[in-house]
MDAnalysis code that builds the backbone (N, CA, C; Angstrom):
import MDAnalysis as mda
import numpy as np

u = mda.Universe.empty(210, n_residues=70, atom_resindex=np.repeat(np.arange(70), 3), trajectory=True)
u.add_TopologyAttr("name", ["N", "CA", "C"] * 70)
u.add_TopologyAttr("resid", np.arange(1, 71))
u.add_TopologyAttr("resname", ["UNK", "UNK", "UNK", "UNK", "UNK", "UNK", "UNK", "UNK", "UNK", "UNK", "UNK", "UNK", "UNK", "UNK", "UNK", "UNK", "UNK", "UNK", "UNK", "UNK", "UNK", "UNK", "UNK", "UNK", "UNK", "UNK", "UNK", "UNK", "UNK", "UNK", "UNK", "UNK", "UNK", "UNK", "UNK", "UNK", "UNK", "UNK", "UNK", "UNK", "UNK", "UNK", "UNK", "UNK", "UNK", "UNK", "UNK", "UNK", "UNK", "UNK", "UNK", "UNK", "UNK", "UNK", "UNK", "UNK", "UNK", "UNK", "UNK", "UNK", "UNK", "UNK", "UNK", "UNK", "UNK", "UNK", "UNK", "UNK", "UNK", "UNK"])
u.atoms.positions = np.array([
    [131.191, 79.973, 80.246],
    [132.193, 80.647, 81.049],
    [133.530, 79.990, 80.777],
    [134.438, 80.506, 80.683],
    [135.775, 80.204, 80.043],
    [136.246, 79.802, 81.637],
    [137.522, 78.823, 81.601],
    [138.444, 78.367, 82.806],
    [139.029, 79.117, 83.546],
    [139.010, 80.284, 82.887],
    [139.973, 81.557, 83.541],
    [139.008, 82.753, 84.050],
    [137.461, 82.422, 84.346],
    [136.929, 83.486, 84.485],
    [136.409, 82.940, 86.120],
    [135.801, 84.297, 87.247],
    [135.191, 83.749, 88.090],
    [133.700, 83.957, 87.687],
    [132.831, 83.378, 88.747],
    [131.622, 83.918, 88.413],
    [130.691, 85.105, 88.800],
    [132.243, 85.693, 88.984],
    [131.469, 87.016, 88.863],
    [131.812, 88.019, 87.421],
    [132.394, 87.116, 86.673],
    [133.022, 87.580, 85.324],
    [134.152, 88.136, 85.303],
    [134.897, 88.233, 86.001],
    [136.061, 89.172, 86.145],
    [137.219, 87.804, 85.994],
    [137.471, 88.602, 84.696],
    [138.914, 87.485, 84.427],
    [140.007, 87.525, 85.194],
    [140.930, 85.866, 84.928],
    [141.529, 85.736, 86.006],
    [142.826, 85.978, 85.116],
    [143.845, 86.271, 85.371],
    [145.285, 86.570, 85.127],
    [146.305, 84.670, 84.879],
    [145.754, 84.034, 85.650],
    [146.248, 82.633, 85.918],
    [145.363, 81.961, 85.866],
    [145.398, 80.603, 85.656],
    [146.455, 80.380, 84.879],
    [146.935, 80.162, 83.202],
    [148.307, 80.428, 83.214],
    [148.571, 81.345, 81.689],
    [148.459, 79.730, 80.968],
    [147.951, 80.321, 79.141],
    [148.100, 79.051, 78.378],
    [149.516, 78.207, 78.598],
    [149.771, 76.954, 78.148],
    [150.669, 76.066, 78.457],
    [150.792, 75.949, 76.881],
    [152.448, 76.282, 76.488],
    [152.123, 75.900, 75.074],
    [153.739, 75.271, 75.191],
    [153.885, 74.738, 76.313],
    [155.515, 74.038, 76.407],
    [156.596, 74.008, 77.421],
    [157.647, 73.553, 77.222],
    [158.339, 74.372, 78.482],
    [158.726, 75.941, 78.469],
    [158.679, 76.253, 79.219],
    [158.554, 77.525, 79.884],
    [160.057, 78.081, 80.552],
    [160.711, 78.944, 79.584],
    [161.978, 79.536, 80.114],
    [161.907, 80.196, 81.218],
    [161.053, 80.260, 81.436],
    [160.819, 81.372, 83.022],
    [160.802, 80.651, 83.770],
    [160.666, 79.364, 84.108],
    [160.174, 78.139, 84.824],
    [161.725, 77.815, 85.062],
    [162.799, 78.785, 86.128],
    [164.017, 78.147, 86.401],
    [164.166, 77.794, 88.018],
    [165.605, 77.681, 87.795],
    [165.899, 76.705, 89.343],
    [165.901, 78.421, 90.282],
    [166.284, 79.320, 89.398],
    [166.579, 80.943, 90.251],
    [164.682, 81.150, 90.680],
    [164.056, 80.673, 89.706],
    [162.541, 81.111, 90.589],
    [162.463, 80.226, 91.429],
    [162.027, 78.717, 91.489],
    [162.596, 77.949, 92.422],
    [162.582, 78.702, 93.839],
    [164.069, 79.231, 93.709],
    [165.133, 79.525, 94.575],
    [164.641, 80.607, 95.451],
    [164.283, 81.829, 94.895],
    [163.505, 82.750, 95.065],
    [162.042, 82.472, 95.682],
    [161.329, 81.521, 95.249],
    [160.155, 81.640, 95.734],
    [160.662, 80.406, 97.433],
    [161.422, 79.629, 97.261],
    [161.974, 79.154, 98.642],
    [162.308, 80.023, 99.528],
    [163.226, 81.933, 99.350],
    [163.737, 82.256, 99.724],
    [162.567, 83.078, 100.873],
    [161.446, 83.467, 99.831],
    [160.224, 83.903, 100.203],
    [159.141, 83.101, 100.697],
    [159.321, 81.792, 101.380],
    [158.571, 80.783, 102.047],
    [159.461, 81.319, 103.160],
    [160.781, 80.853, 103.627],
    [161.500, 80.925, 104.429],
    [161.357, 82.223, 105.335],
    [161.498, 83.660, 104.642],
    [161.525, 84.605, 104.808],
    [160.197, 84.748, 106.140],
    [159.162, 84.316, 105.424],
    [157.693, 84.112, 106.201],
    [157.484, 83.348, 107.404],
    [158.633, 82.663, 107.734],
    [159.047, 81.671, 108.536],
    [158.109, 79.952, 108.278],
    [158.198, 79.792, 107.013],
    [157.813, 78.396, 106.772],
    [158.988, 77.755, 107.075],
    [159.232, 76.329, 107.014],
    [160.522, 75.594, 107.536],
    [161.201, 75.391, 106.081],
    [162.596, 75.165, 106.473],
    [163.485, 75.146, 104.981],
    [162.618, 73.860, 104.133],
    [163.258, 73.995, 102.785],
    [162.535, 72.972, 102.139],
    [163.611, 71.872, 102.078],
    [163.414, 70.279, 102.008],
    [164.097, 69.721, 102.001],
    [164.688, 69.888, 100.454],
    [165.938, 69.829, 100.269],
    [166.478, 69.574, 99.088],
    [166.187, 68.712, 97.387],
    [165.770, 67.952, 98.311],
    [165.489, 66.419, 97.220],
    [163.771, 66.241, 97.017],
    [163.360, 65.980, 97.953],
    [161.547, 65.714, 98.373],
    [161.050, 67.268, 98.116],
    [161.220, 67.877, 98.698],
    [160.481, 69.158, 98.961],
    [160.585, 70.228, 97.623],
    [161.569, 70.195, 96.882],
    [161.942, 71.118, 95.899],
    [161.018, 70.505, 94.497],
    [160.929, 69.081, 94.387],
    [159.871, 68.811, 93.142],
    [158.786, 69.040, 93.585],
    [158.113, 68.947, 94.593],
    [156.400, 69.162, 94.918],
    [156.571, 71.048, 94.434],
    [157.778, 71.668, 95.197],
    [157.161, 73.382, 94.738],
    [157.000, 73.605, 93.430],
    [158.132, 72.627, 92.903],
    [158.567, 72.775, 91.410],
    [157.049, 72.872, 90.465],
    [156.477, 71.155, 91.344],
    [154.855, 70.936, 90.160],
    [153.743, 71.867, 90.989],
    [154.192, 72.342, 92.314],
    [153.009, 73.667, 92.518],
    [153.036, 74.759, 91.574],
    [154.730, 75.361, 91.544],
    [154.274, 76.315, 90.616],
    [154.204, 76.266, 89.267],
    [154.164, 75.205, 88.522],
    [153.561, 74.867, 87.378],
    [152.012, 74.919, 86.997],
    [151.855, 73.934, 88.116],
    [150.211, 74.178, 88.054],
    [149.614, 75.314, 88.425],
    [149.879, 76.264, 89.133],
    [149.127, 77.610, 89.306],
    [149.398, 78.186, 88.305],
    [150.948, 78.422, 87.751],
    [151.414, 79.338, 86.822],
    [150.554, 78.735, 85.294],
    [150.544, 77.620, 84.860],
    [150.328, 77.197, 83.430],
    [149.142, 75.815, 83.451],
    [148.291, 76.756, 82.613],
    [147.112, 75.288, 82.303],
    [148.103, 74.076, 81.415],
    [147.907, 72.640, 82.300],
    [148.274, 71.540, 82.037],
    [147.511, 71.247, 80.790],
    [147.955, 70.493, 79.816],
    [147.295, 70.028, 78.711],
    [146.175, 69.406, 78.795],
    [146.564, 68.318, 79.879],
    [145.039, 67.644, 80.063],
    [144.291, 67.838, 81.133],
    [144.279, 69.526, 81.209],
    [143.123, 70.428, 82.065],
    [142.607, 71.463, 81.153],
    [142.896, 71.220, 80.028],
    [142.782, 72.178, 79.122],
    [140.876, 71.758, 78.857],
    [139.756, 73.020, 78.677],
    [138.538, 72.733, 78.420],
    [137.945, 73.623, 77.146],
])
């Protein structure tokens, strides 16, 4: 069974190969996906602390890490 499949066989969409940095991977998605936490009424994100943890969340959902690669 491949990393991207469940077990019920139905492939998964995410997460996409990692073959580098990633132009899509900007401060406007970032920004956007903060705007849409907020929106939901999560609490603002702190600036400094809070913006690198979303940063390496949505890395890791969006793109297999190298050394998760199987």
């Amino acid at each position: 069974m491949s990393g991207t499949a469940f077990r019920s066989g139905v492939e998964r969409n995410y997460p996409l190969p990692h073959a580098g940095p990633d132009a899509r991977s900007t401060e406007s998605l970032a920004n956007s996906m903060t705007a849409v936490l907020i929106g939901y009424g999560y609490p603002r994100l702190d600036p400094s602390a809070d913006r690198a943890v979303l940063a390496s969340a949505q890395v890791a959902f969006l793109c297999n890490q190298l050394d998760n690669r199987t």
